[in-house]
C-alpha positions as CSV (number, residue, x, y, z in Angstrom):
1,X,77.5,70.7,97.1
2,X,80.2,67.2,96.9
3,X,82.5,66.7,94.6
4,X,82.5,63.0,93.3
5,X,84.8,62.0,96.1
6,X,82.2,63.5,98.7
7,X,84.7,66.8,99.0
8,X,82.1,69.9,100.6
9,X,82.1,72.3,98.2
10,X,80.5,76.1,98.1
11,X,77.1,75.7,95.7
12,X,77.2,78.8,93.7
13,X,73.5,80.3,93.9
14,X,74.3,82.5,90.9
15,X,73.5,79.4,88.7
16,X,69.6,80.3,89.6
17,X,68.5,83.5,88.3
18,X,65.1,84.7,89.9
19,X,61.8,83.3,87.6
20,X,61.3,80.4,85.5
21,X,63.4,79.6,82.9
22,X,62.1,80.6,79.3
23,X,59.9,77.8,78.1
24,X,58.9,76.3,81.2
25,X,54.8,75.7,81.6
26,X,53.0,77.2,85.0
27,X,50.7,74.8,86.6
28,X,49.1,73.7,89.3
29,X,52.0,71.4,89.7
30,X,56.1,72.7,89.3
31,X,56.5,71.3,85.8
32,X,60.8,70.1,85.5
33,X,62.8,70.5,82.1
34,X,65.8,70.2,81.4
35,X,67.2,72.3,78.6
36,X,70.6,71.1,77.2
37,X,72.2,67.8,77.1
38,X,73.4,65.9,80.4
39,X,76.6,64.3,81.3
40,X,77.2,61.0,83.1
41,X,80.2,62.2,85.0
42,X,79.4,64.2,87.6
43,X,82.3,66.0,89.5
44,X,83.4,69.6,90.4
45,X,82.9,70.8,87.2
46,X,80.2,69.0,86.0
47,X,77.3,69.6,89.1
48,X,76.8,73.4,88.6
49,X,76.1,72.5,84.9
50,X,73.4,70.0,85.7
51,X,71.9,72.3,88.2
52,X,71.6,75.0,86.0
53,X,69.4,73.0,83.5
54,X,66.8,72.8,86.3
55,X,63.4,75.6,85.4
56,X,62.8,75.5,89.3
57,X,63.7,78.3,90.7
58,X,63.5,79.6,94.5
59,X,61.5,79.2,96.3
60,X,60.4,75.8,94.6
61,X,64.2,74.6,94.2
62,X,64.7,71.2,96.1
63,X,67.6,69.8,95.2
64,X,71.2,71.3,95.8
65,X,73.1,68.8,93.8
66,X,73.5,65.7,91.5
67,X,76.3,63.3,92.9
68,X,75.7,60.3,90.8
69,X,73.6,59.3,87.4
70,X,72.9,56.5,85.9
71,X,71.2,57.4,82.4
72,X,67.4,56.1,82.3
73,X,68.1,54.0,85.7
74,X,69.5,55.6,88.5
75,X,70.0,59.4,90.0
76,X,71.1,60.4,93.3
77,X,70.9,64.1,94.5
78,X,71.1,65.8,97.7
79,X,69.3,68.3,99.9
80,X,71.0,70.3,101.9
81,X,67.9,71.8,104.8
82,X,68.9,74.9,106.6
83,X,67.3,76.8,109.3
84,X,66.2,80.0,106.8
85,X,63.9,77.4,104.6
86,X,60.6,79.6,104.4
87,X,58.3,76.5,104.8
88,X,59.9,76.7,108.7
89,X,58.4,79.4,109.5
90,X,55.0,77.8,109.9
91,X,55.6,74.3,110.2
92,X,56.2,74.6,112.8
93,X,57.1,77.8,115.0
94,X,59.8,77.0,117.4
95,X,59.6,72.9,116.6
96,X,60.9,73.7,112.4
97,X,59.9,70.2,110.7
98,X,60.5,69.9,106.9
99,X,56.5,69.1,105.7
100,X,55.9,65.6,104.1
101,X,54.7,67.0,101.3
102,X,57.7,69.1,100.4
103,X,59.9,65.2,101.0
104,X,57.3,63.9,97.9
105,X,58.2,66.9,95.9
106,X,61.9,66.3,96.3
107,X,61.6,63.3,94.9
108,X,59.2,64.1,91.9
109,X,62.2,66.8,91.0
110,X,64.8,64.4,91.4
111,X,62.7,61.5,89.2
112,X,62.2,64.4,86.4
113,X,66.2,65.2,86.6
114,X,66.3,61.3,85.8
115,X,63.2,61.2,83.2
116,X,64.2,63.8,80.9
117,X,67.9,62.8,80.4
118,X,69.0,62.5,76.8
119,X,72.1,61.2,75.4
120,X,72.1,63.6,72.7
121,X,70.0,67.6,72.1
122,X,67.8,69.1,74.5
123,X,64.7,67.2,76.1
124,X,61.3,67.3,74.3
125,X,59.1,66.7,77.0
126,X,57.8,67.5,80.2
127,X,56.9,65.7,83.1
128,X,54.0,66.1,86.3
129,X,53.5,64.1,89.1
130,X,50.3,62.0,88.9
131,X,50.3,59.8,91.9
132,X,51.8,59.3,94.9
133,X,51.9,55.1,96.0
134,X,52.8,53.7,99.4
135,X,54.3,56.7,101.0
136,X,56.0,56.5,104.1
137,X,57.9,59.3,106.5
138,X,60.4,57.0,109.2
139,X,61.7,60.0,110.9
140,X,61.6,63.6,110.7
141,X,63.9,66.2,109.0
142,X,65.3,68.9,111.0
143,X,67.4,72.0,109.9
144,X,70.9,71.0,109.9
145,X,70.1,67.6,107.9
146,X,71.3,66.6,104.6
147,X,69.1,64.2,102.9
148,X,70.3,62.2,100.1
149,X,67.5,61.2,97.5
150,X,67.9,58.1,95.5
151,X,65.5,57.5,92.5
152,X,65.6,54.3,90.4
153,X,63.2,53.8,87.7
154,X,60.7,50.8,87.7
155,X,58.9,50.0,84.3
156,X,55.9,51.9,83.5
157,X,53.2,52.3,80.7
158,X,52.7,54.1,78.2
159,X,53.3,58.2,78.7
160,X,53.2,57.0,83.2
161,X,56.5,56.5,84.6
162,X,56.8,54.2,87.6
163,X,60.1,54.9,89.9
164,X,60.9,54.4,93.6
165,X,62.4,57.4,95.6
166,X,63.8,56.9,98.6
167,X,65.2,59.6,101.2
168,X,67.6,59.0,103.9
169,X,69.7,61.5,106.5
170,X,73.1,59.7,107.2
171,X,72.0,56.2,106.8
172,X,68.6,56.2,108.3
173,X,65.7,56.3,105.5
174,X,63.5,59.2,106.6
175,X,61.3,58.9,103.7
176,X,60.1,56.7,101.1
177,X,57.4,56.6,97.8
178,X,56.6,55.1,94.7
179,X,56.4,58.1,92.2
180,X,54.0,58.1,89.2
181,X,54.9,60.7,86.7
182,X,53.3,61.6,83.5
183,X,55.6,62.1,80.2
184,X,53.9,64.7,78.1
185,X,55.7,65.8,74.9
186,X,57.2,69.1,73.8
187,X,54.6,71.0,71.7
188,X,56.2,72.2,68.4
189,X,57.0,75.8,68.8
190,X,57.0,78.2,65.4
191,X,57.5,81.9,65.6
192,X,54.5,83.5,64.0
193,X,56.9,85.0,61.5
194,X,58.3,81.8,60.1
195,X,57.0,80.9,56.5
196,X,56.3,76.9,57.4
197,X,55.0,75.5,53.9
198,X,51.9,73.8,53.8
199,X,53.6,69.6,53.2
200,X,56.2,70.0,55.7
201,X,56.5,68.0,58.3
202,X,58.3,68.8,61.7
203,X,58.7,66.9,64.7
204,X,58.0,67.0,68.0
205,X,59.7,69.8,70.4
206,X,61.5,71.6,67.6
207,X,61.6,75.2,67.5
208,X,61.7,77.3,64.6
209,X,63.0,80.9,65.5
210,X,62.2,84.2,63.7
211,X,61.9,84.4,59.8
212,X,62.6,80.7,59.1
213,X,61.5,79.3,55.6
214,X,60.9,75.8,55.1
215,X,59.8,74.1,52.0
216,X,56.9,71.8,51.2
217,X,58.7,68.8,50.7
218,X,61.1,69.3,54.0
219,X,61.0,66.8,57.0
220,X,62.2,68.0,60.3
221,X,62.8,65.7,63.5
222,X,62.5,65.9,67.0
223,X,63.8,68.4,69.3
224,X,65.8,70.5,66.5
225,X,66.6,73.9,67.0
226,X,66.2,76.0,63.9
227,X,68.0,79.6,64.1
228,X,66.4,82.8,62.7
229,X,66.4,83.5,58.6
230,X,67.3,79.9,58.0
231,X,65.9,78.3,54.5
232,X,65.4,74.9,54.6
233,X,64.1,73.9,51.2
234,X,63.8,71.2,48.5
235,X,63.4,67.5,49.6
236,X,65.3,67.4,52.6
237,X,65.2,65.3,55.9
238,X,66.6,66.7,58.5
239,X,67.1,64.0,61.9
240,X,66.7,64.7,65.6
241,X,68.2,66.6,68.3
242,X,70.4,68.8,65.5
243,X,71.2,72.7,66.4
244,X,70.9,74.7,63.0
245,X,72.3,78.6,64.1
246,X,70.9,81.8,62.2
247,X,71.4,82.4,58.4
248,X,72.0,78.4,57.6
249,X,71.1,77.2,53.8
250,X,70.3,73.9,53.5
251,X,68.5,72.2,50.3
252,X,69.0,74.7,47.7
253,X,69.8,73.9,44.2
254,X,73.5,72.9,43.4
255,X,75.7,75.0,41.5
256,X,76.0,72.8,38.5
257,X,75.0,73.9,34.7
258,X,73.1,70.5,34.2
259,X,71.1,70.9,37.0
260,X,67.1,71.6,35.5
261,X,65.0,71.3,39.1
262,X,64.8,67.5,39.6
263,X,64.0,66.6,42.6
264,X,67.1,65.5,44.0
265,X,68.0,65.2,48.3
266,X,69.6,66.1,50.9
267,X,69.2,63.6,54.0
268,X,71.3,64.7,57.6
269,X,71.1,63.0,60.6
270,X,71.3,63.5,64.3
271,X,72.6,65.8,66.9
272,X,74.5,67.9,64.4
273,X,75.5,71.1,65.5
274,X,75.6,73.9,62.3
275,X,76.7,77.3,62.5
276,X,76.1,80.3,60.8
277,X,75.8,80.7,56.8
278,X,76.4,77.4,56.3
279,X,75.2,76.0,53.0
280,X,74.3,72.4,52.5
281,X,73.5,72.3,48.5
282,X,71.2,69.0,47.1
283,X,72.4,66.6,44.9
284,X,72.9,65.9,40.8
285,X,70.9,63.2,38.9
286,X,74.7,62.5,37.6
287,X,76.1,62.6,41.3
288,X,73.4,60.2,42.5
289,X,71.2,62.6,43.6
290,X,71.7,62.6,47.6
291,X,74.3,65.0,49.3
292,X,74.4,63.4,52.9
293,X,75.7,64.5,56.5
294,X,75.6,62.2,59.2
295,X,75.5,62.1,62.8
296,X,77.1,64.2,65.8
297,X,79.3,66.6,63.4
298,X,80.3,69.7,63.8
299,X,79.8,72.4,60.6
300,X,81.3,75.8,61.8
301,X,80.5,79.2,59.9
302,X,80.6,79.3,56.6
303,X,81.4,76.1,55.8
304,X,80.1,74.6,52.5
305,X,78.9,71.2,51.7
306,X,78.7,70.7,47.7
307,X,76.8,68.8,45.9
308,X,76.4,64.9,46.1
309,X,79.0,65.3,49.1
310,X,78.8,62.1,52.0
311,X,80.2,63.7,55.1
312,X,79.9,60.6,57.8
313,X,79.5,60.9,61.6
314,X,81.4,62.8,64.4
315,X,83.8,64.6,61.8
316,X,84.6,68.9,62.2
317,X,84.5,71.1,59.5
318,X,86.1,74.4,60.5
319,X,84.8,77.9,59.5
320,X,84.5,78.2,55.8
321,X,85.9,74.7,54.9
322,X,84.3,73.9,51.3
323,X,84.0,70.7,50.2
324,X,83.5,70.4,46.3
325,X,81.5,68.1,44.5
326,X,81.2,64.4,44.9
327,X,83.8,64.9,48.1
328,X,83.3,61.6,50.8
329,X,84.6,62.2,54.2
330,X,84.8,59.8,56.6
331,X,84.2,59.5,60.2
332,X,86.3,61.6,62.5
333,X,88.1,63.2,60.0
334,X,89.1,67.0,60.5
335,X,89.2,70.0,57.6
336,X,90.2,72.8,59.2
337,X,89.7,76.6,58.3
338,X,89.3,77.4,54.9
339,X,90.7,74.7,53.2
340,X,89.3,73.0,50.0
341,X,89.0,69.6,49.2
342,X,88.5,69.1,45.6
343,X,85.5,67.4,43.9
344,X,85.7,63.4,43.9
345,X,88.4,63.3,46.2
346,X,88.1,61.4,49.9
347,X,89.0,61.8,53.3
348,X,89.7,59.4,55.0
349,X,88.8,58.4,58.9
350,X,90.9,60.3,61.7
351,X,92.3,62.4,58.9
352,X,93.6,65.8,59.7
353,X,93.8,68.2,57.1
354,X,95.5,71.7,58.7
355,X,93.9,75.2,57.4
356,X,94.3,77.0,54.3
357,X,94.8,73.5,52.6
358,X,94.0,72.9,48.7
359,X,93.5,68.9,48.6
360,X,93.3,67.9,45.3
361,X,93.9,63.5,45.7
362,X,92.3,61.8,48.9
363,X,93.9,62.2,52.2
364,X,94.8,59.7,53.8
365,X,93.3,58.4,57.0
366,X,95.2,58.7,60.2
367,X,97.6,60.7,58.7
368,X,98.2,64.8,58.6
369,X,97.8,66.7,55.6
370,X,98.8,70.3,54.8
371,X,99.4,73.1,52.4
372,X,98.6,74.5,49.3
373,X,99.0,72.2,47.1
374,X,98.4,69.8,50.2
375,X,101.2,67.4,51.1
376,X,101.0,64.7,54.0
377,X,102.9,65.5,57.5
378,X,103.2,62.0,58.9
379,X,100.5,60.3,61.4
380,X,98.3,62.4,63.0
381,X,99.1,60.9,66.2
382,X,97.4,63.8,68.3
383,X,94.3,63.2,67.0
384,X,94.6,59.6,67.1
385,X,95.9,59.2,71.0
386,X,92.3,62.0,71.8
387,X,89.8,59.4,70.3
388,X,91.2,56.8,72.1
389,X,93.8,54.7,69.5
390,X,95.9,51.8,71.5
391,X,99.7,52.4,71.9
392,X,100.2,49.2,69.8
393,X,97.8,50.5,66.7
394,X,99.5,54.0,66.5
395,X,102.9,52.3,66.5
396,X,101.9,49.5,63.6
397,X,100.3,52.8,61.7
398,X,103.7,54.2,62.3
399,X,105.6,51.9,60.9
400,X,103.2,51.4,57.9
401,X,103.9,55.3,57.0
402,X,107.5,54.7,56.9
403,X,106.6,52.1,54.0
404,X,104.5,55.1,52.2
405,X,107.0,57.8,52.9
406,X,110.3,57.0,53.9
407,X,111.7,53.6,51.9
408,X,111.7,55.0,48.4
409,X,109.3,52.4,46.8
410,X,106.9,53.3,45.1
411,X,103.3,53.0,46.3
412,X,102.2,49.9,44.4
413,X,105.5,48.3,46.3
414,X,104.7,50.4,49.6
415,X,101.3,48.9,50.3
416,X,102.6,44.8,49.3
417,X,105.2,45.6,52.1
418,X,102.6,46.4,54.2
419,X,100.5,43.8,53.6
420,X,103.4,41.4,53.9
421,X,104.6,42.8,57.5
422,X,102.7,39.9,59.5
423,X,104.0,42.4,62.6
424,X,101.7,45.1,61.0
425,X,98.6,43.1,60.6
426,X,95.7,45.0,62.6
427,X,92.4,46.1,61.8
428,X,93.6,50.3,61.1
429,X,96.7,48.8,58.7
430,X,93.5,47.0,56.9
431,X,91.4,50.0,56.6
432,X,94.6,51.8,55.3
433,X,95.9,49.6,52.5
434,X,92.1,49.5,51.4
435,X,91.7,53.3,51.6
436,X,94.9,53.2,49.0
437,X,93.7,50.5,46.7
438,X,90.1,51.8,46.6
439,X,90.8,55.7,45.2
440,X,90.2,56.7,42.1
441,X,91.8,60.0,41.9
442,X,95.6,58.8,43.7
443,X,96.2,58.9,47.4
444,X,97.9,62.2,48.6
445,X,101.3,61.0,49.6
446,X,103.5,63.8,48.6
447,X,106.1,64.9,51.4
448,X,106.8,67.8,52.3
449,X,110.3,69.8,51.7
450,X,112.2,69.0,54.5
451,X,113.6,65.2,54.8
452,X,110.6,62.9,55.2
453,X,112.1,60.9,58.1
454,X,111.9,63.7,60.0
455,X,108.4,64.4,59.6
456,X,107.6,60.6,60.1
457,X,110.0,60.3,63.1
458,X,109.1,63.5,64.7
459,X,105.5,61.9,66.2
């Protein structure tokens, strides 16, 4: 196995446990899946991990490693052929050749690698070679070569994929084909003591695991993962690709007295990851009647989601977080461990609110928020520098909290400051002012006990 910058290194066989993974179809033909999510950097750390989500197993393994990958166009693995391969033994005694056939197959395994790559969740289909076009074998393989198999992707129709594999040993092509592989989807699998009810509706490769419940009026995407004794019930859509653990709630009637069994929603989108006992309650005919969760977030245990709540994309709730009524969280944002946000307040984006926080006005984006009762800790400039923020914007946002926090004016003032500073004007100074003017409740900008130029001057 190579690092990305072609450094040898030991492949640990470990990663390949004797039979087929669980899940994985016997045919006539080795079928490939891969079962988790892939990455598109491939180095050290990454290769074992890509290996591993492989169902061949010895003796039909053919590929040793993934060196580069291009989602949906480009893959290139390697082949490492030693003297102790079985098929040697007879083909041919004394004279070892590596068979033609056995080159195809390579190359079949490396197109599925390429085939069943998905950006987010695990794949929901499996592939089979179907056809084999214009194959060619230039020179033979010998132990002692390592063959390096590139597979590019040529359009195709329908459920038939079209690629072109070709094989080389050093820089000499040994062997070459156009591949036609067939895309079947995953079957929906339900264990035969899950209560599905009769109206639901659930998408393709999903999996429902022991004693699941799910409602008439539920609607379940592609490829989600359901874990055992979960209830999903009421009108609720749940997206693709999302991983629901054991014990989840999700749909049940809010805990409000007016509540009298209209058929209000919850709606949650893709590639959400949801742990244990977490509870996701529907929405209010007063609230609006929607309680929504979008994509890529991250719900640990015990973390409660309130009625008529709008929790956007890519934001962590830590474990039993608890989000009142009516609460709007915005993308990015972080509540950690046990701490409440009261009903109608917001969070705002890249917000960090630390654990064992009461929030009772909206916190502010960008900035750090903790206690009980909450007060604000400056930028969070931690959180800001990980997803990426410019140098430039962190220092404008800076300076903008020294307006909020340190100058004594109050916030009416604070914000025309702001908004006056032309050396402040950026798209995140924007965002902020508007957060300000646009809450209902007050912006949390209390300071903390100690001098609030040192909290602000301490990023």
């Amino acid at each position: 196995m190579e690092n990305a910058e072609g450094t040898l290194l030991p492949f640990p066989f470990s990663f390949f446990p004797s039979g087929p993974r669980d899940g994985c179809v016997r045919t006539t033909r080795p079928v490939f899946q891969l079962p988790r999510t892939l990455t598109t950097t491939v180095d050290a750390n990454t290769i074992p991990l890509l290996i591993d989500r492989l169902c061949y197993r010895y003796p039909s393994f053919l590929v040793d490693a993934v060196t580069e990958h291009v989602p949906n166009e480009r893959v290139v693995a390697v082949k490492n052929v030693t003297v102790n391969e079985e098929f040697f033994q007879g083909h041919f005694p004394g004279a070892p050749l590596m068979p033609g056939v056995l080159m195809i197959e390579t190359l079949a395994q490396v197109s599925a690698f390429l085939l069943l790559h998905r950006d987010q969740g695990r794949p929901t289909a499996r592939v089979f070679l179907r056809g084999v076009n214009d194959a060619k074998f230039r020179r033979q393989v010998v132990p002692g070569d390592r063959v390096r198999l590139e597979v590019s992707r040529r359009t195709g129709r329908g459920r038939i994929a079209r690629l072109h594999g070709v094989a080389y040993v050093r820089d000499q092509v040994v062997a070459e084909a156009e591949l036609l592989m067939a895309i079947e989807p995953d079957r929906v699998f339900i264990d035969p003591s899950a209560v599905v009810s009769p109206g639901a509706t659930i998408g393709e490769g999903s999996t429902l695991a022991q004693n699941v419940f799910v409602g008439p009026n539920v609607k379940i995407g592609k490829g989600c993962h359901i874990g055992a004794s979960t209830v999903i019930d009421g009108w609720t859509e749940v997206g693709d690709d999302n991983e629901i653990s054991p014990f989840v709630s999700i749909g049940l009637p809010p805990q409000h007295l007016k509540y009298a069994g209209q058929p209000t929603r919850v709606v949650i989108g893709d590639a959400n990851i949801i742990r244990e006992f977490v509870t996701i309650h529907r929405g209010t005919v007063e609230g609006g009647g929607l309680t929504r969760v979008g994509n890529r977030n991250l719900l640990m245990a015990y973390a409660h989601i309130a009625h008529d709540c709008a929790v956007e994309s890519d934001t962590i709730l830590g474990n039993g977080a608890t989000l009142g009524g009516h609460v709007h969280v915005e993308d990015f944002a972080n509540i950690s461990a046990f701490s409440g946000v009261h009903q109608f307040c917001r969070v705002g984006r890249h917000a960090f609110i630390g654990g064992y926080s009461v929030v009772t006005k909206d916190a502010m984006p960008y900035a750090k928020t903790v206690g009980n009762r909450a007060r604000i800790y400056g930028l969070n400039t931690i959180g800001l520098v990980r997803r990426g923020f410019s140098s430039e914007a962190v220092g404008k946002l800076k300076r903008a909290y020294r307006y909020l926090l340190v100058s004594k004016l109050n916030t009416t003032r604070a914000v025309s400051r702001i908004q006056a500073d032309e050396s402040l004007v950026c798209p995140e100074v924007e965002y902020l002012i508007d957060f300000i003017r646009g809450s209902h409740r007050g912006v949390l900008l209390r300071r903390p006990a100690r001098r609030a130029d040192e909290t602000v001057l301490d990023e």
